[in-house]
C-alpha positions, -999 to 999 in steps of 0.1 A, spaced: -110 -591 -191 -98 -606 -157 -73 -587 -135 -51 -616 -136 -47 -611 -176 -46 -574 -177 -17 -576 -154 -2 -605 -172 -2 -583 -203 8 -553 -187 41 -575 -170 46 -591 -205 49 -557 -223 76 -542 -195 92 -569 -197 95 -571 -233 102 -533 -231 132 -543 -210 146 -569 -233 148 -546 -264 168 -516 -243 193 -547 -235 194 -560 -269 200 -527 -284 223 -518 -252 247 -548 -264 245 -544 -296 261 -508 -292 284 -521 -267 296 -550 -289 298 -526 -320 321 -505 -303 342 -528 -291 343 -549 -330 325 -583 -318 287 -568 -333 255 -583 -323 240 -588 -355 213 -609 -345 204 -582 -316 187 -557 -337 165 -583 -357 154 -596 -320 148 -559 -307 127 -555 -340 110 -585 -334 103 -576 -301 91 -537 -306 64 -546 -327 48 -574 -300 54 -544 -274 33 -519 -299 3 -539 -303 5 -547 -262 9 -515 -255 -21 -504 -280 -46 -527 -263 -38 -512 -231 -39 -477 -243 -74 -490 -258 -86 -505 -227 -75 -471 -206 -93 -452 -230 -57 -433 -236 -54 -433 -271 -52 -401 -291 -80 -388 -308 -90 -358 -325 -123 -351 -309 -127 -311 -317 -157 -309 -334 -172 -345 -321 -169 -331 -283 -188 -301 -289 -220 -325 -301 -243 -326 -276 -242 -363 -256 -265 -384 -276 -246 -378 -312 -215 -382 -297 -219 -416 -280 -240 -426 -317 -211 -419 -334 -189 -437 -312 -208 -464 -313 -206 -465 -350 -167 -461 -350 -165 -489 -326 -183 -512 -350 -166 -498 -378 -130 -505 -359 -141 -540 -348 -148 -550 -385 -115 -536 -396 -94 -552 -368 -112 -587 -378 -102 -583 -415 -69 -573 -401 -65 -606 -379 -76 -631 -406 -50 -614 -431 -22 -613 -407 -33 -648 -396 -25 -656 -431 4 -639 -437 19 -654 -404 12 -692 -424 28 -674 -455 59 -666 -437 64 -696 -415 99 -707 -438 110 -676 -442 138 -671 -418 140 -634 -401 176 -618 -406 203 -630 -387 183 -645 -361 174 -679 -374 138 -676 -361 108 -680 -382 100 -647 -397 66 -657 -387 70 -644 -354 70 -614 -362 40 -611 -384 16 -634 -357 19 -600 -336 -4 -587 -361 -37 -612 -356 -26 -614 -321 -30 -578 -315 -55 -568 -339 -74 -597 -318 -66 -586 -287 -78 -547 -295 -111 -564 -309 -119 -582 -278 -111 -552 -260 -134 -526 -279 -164 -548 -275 -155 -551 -242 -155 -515 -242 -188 -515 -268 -208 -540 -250 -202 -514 -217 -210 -486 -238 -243 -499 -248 -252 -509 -210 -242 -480 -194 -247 -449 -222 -210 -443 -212 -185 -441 -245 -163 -464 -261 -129 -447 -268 -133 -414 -247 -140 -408 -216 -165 -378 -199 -143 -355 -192 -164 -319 -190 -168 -303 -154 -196 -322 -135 -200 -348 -159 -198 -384 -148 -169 -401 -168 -189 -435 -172 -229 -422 -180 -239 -403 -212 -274 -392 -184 
């Protein structure tokens, strides 16, 4: 993925981030003062979940995201990056089935209006192929990488005098 899109992204999801601390911000403010917001909380609800799945592909791309690695880490290097390879493949098929079912669920809910907003409900379901797209690309980005270079698709090498991109 190009630098110019990863920061794009990353700018997108702050500024997102920013948005929903204001909506929320003035909806708490307008509460308290009688003259509620109603349509502020559907907006920061619409807006949280586009920020999750942003914020998901980063972690992904970072290699950040948790995992419970106890017993996989202990494997020596070659099991280790087989099974990752196979979880990769396994994640990429899910998030493809996940994509064409929120893909149709976004077509589902295109009349249905969202709250008190007046949007298109679908907006908030097209984060779901859009992310679940965007995480796909990203772990065979990652896969394609792993497959080159030994290294590992979600984890990085991180025992002492290890290289953190070849399995050697």
């Amino acid at each position: 993925m190009s630098q110019f899109l990863i920061s794009a992204e990353f700018l997108v999801a702050k500024v997102l981030l920013a948005a929903i601390v204001v909506l929320v911000f003035l909806a708490a403010l307008g509460r308290s003062f009688g003259y509620p917001l109603i349509w502020s909380i559907d907006m920061a609800q619409l807006l949280f979940i586009w920020v999750c799945f942003l914020g998901a592909n980063r972690a992904m791309r970072l290699k950040a995201h948790i995992g419970v690695d106890l017993f996989v880490r202990k494997l020596p290097r070659t099991p280790r990056w087989f099974i990752e390879i196979g979880l990769a493949l396994l994640a990429l098929a899910f998030l493809v089935a996940l994509a064409v079912s929120g893909y149709r669920l976004t077509l589902l809910n295109w009349q249905r209006v969202y709250g008190d907003s007046g949007i298109s409900y679908a907006w908030v379901t097209a984060a779901v192929p859009v992310g679940a797209a965007l995480l796909a690309v990203t772990i065979a980005i990652n896969l394609v990488h792993a497959l080159r270079t030994r290294s590992l698709v979600f984890a990085t090498d991180r025992s002492p005098g290890s290289s953190n991109s070849h399995l050697g």
